[in-house]
N, C-alpha and C positions, 0 to 999 in steps of 0.2 A: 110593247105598246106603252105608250106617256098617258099617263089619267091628262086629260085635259081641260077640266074645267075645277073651278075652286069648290064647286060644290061636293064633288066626289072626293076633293084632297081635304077637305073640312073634315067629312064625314068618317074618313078611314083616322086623320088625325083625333077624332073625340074620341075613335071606338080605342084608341090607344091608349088615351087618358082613362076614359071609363073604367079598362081593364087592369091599368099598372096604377093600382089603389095603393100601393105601401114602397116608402123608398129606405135603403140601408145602408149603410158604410160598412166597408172590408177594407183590410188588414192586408190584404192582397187584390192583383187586379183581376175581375170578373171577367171572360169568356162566355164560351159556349156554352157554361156555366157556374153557378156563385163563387164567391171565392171564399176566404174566410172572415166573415163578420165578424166588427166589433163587439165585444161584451165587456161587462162591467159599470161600476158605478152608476147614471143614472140615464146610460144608453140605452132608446130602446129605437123600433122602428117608428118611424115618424108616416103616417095617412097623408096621401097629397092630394091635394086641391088644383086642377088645373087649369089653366086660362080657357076662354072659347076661343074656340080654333079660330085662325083668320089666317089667306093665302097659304093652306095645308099645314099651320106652325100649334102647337102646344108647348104652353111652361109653366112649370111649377116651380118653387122657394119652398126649401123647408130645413128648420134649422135642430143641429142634434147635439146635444148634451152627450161631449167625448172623454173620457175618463184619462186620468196622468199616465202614461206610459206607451201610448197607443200612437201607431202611425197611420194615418188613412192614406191608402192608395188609390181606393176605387169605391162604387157606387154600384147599387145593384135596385131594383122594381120587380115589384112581387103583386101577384094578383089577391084575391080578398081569402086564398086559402095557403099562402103565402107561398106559392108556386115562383123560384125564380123566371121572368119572364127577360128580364134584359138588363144592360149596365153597361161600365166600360170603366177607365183609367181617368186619376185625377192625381193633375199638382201633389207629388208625394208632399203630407203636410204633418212633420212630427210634433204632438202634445206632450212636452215635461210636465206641466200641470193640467188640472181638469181643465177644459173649456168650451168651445162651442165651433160648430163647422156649419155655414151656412152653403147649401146645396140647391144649385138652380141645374133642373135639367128643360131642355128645351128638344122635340119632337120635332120633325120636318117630313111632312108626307111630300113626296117631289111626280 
C-alpha cells in the first residue's frame, strides 16, 4: 500500500528527523550497520537540526571538523543514545591536511 496523502508522509518524515538526532563520518561505508568512524583531532559527532518536512522530504547540513590523514567514505545517524540507526556511501573524499566536510542528508518518505 502507497501512504497517500502528504500529511502521513510529513509525519513519518519528522518522526525520522526527531529520531536520527546525531550524524557521523566513517572511514568506511556503513550498512546494515556503522562502519568505522572517524576519530581524532577535533572530530566529534555533530546534533542535526532538520528541515520541517514538506511533500514527505527532510534535510539536514551539518559540518565536521576532519583531522589530516583521514579518508571519509560514509555517513552514519544515531539516535540521542547513539544507537546506529542509518547511513550510506559518500564521494570517497581523502584529507592530507585537517579540514572540514560539509554533510547534507536529505529523508524522502514516498
Amino acid at each position: 500500500m502507497a501512504l497517500a496523502t502528504a500529511t502521513i508522509k510529513n509525519a513519518l518524515a519528522s518522526a525520522y528527523g526527531s529520531t536520527a538526532v546525531a550524524a557521523a563520518l566513517y572511514t568506511t561505508v556503513p550498512g546494515g550497520s556503522a562502519g568505522t568512524e572517524v576519530t581524532g583531532g577535533a572530530y566529534t559527532r555533530k546534533t542535526t537540526s532538520w528541515s520541517s518536512a514538506v511533500g514527505g522530504v527532510v534535510t539536514t547540513t551539518v559540518t565536521f571538523d576532519v583531522p589530516a590523514g583521514v579518508t571519509v567514505q560514509g555517513y552514519g545517524l544515531h539516535n540521542g543514545s547513539g544507537t546506529y540507526l542509518d547511513g550510506g556511501a559518500l564521494t570517497s573524499q581523502g584529507f592530507s591536511t585537517a579540514g572540514t566536510y560539509a554533510l547534507t542528508v536529505t529523508y524522502t518518505q514516498s
